[in-house]
C-alpha positions in Angstrom: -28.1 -26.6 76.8 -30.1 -28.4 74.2 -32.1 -31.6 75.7 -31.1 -34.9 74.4 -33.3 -37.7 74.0 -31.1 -39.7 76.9 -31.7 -36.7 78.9 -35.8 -37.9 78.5 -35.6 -41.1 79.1 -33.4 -40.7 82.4 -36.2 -38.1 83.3 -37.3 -39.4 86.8 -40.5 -38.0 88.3 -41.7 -37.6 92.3 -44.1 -39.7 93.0 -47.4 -38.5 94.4 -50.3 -40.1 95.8 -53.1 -39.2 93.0 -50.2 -38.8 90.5 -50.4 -40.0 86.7 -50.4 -43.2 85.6 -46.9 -44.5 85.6 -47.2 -46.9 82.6 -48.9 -44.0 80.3 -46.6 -41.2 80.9 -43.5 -43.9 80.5 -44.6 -45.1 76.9 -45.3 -41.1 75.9 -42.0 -40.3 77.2 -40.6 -43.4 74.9 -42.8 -41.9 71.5 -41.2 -38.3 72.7 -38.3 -39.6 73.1 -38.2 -41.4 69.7 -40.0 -38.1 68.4 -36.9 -35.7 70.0 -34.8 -38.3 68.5 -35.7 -38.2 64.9 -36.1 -34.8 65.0 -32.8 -34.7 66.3 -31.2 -36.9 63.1 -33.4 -34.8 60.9 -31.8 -31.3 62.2 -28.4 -32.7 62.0 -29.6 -33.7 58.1 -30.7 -30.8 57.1 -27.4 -29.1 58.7 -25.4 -31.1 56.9 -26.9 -30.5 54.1 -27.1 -26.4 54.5 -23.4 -26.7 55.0 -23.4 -28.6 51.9 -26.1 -26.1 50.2 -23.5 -23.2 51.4 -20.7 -24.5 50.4 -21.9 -24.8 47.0 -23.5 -21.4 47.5 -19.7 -20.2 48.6 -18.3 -21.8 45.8 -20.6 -20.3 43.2 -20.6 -17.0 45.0 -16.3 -17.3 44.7 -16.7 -18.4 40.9 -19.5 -15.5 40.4 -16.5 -12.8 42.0 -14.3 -14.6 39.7 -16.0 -13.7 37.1 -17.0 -10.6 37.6 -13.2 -9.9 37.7 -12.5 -11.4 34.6 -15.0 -9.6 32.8 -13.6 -6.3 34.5 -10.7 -7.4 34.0 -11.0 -8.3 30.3 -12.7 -4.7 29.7 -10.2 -2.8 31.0 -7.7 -4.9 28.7 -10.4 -4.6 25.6 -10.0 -0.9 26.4 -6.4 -0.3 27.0 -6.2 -2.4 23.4 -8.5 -0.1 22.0 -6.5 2.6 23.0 -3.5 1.3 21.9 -4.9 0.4 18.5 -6.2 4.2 18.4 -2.7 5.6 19.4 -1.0 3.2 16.7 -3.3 4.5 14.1 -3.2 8.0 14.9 0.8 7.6 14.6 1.0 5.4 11.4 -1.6 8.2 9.5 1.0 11.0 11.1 3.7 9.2 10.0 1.9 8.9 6.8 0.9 12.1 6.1 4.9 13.1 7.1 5.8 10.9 4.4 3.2 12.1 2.3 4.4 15.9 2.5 7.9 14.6 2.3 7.4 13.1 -0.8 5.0 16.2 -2.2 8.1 19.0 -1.3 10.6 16.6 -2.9 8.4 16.0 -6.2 7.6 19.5 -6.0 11.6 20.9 -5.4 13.0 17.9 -8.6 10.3 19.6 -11.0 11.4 23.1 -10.0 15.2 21.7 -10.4 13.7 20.3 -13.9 12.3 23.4 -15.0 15.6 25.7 -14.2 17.8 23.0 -15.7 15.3 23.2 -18.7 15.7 26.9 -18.9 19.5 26.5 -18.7 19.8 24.1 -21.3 17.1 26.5 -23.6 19.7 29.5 -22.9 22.5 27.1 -23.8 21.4 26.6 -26.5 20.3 29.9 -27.8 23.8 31.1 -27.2 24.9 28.5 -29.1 22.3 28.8 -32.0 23.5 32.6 -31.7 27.1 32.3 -31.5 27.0 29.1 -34.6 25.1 31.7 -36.6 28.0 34.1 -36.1 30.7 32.1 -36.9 28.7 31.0 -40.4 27.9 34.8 -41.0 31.6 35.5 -40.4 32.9 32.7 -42.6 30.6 33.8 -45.2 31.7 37.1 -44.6 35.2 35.7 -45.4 34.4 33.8 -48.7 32.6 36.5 -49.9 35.3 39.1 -49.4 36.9 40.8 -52.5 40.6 39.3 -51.5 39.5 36.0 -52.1 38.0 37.0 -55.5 41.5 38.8 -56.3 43.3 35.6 -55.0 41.3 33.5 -57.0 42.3 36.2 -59.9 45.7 35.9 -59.5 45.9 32.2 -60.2 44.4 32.1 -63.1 47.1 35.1 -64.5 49.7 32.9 -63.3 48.4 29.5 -64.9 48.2 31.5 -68.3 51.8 33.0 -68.2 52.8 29.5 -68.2 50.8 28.7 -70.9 52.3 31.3 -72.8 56.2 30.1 -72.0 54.9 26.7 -72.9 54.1 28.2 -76.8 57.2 30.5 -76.8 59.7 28.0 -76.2 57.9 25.6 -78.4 58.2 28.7 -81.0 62.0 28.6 -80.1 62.5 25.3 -80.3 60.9 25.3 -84.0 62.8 27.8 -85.4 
């Protein structure tokens, strides 16, 4: 048990014949008493203000775990964010390049489609050049044909017979 400055002054000593002097060793019991006593107010100062010290020490120390949290916290978020990001870009270029070869094997099939339906219409139209050439060849064929020239013929000996009634019953008629 710690000794209190009460616990000095109460102090009683035996008395002895060739003892101390009574007055001396009362007033340096009072300046250790008012010694012990400061001392005393000064510990429970500087307690108080260790428990203040730590408490600030504590709080920093708290705010310091705090923080360190955070920032761990906050990496592992920058990271998983990073991550995402990545995994988002590596699907949008996929999904890109999908696209892209999409739109390559349907350019490429429509200009294959193009060039058949090109040669179709150039065959179509051969035939046709062909078959239009035939059908003048055989119409000329047709004009050109001795019938037509014997038809033609014909007429022309008809007309004149006619001519020739015309004078003979304009002869008959005269006479």
């Amino acid at each position: 048990m710690a000794l209190l400055p009460i616990d000095i002054h109460n102090k009683e000593f035996k008395k002895c014949f060739y003892g101390y002097n009574e007055d001396e060793v009362n007033d340096f019991l009072q300046e250790i008493m008012k010694d012990y006593d400061l001392l005393l107010t000064e510990k429970k100062e500087l307690e108080k203000e260790l428990n203040e010290l730590q408490s600030y020490v504590d709080h920093y120390a708290n705010l310091e775990e705090t923080l360190n949290k955070s920032i761990v916290t906050a990496q592992a978020a920058a990271k998983e964010v990073k991550a995402n990001a990545t995994k988002e870009a590596d699907l949008i270029v996929q999904e890109a390049e999908k696209n892209a070869d999409r739109i390559i094997n349907e350019s490429l099939e429509e200009s294959r489609q193009i060039r058949i339906e090109k040669e179709n219409i150039k065959k179509q139209a051969n035939v046709f050049r062909t078959r239009l050439k035939m059908l003048i060849e055989a119409q000329l064929d047709l004009v050109d044909r001795e019938e037509w020239n014997q038809f033609l013929d014909n007429d022309e000996k008809q007309a004149r017979p006619e001519e020739h009634e015309e004078t003979d019953s304009s002869v008959e008629q005269a006479q």
